[in-house]
C-alpha positions as CSV (number, residue, x, y, z in Angstrom):
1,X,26.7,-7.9,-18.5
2,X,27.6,-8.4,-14.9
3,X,24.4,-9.1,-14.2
4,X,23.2,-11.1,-16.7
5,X,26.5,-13.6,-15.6
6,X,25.4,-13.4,-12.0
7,X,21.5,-14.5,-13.0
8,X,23.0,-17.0,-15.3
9,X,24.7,-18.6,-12.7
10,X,21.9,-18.6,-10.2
11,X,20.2,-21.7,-8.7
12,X,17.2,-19.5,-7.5
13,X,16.5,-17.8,-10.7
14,X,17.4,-14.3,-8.6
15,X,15.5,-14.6,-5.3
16,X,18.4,-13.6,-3.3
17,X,18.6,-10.2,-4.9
18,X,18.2,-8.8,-8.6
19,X,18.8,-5.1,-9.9
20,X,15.6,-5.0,-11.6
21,X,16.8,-2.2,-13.8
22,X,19.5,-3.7,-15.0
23,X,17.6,-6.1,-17.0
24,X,17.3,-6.1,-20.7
25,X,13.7,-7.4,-20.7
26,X,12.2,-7.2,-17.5
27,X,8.6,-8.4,-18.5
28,X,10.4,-12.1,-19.6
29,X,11.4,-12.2,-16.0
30,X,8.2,-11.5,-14.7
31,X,7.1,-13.9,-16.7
32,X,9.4,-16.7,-15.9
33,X,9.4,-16.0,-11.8
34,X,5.6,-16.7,-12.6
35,X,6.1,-19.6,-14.2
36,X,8.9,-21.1,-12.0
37,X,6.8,-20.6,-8.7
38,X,3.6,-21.8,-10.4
39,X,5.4,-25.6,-11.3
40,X,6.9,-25.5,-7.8
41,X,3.5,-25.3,-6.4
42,X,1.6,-27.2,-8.9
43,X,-0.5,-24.5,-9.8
44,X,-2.2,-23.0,-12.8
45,X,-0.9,-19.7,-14.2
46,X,-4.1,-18.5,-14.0
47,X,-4.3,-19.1,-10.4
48,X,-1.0,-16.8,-9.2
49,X,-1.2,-13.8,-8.7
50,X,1.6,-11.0,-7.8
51,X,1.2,-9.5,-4.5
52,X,4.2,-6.0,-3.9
53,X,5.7,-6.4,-0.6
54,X,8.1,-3.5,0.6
55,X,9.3,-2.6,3.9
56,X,10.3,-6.4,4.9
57,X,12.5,-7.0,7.4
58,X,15.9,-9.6,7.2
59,X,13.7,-12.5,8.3
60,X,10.8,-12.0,6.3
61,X,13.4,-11.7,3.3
62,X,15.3,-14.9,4.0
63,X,11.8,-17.2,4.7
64,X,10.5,-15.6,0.8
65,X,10.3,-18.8,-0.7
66,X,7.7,-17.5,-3.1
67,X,9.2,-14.4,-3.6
68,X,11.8,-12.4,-5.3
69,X,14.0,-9.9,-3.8
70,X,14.6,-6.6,-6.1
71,X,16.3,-3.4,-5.8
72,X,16.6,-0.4,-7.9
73,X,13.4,1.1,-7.4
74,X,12.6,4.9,-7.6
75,X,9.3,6.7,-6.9
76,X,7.9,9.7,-8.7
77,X,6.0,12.2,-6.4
78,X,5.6,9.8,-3.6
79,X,7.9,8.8,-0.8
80,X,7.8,5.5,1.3
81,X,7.8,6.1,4.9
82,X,8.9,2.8,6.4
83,X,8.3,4.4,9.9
84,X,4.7,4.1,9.3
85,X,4.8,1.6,6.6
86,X,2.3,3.8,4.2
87,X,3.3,5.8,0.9
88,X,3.2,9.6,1.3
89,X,3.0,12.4,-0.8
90,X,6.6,14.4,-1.7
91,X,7.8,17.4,-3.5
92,X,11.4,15.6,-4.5
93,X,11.0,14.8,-8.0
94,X,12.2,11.1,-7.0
95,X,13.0,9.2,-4.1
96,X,14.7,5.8,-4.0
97,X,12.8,2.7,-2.4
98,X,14.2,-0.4,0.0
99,X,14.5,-3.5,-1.1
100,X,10.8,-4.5,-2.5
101,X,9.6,-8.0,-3.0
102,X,7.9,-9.4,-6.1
103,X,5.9,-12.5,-4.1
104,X,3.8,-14.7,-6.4
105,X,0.7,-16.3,-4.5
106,X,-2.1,-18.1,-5.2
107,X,-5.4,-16.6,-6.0
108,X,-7.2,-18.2,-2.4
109,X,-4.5,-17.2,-0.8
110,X,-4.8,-13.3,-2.1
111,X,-8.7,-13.4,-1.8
112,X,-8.2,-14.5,2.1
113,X,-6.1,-11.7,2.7
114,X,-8.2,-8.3,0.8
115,X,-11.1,-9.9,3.0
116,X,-9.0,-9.4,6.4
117,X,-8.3,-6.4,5.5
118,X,-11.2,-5.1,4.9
119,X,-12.6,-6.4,8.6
């Protein structure tokens, strides 16, 4: 309930910080951070797409303005190495991850950046 009081009192819709487990429906949020950062942008729903950003540091975090800060996450059979920024294999049954960021961008955007990677 705490939570739910703390997001309903929120100007940024929770893009300061949000337990992601701790909500009732989390699919309706996805679904609304979509939807709020498509009408800021003027952009079609069909044009956003969700990039998964972990391992940010405290200035990337605070200039996210198309992003939403989450916590709560745990991995199964996998560990996050933020050493060496990459996702390893583990033999703890879970492992808990930083601070990850949902970042909605648009679909230009996403296409310019899987062709730099791939250069």
């Amino acid at each position: 309930m705490e939570q739910l009081k703390q997001l309903s009192e929120s100007k940024d819709f929770g893009q300061s910080g949000l337990w992601f487990g701790g909500l009732c429906f989390p699919e309706a949020y996805l679904t609304a951070t979509r939807q709020f950062i498509a009408q800021n942008n003027n952009w079609s729903l069909e044009d956003v797409v969700l990039k998964f950003e972990i391992g940010l540091n405290e200035e990337q975090l605070a200039n996210n303005d198309q992003g939403f800060i989450l916590t709560g996450f745990t991995m199964q059979g996998a560990d996050y190495a933020a050493d060496q920024d990459r996702f390893k294999m583990t033999e703890k049954i879970s492992v808990d991850l930083p601070v990850v960021n949902f970042k909605w961008i648009h679909i230009d955007q996403f296409k310019k950046e899987a062709n730099q990677d791939q250069i």
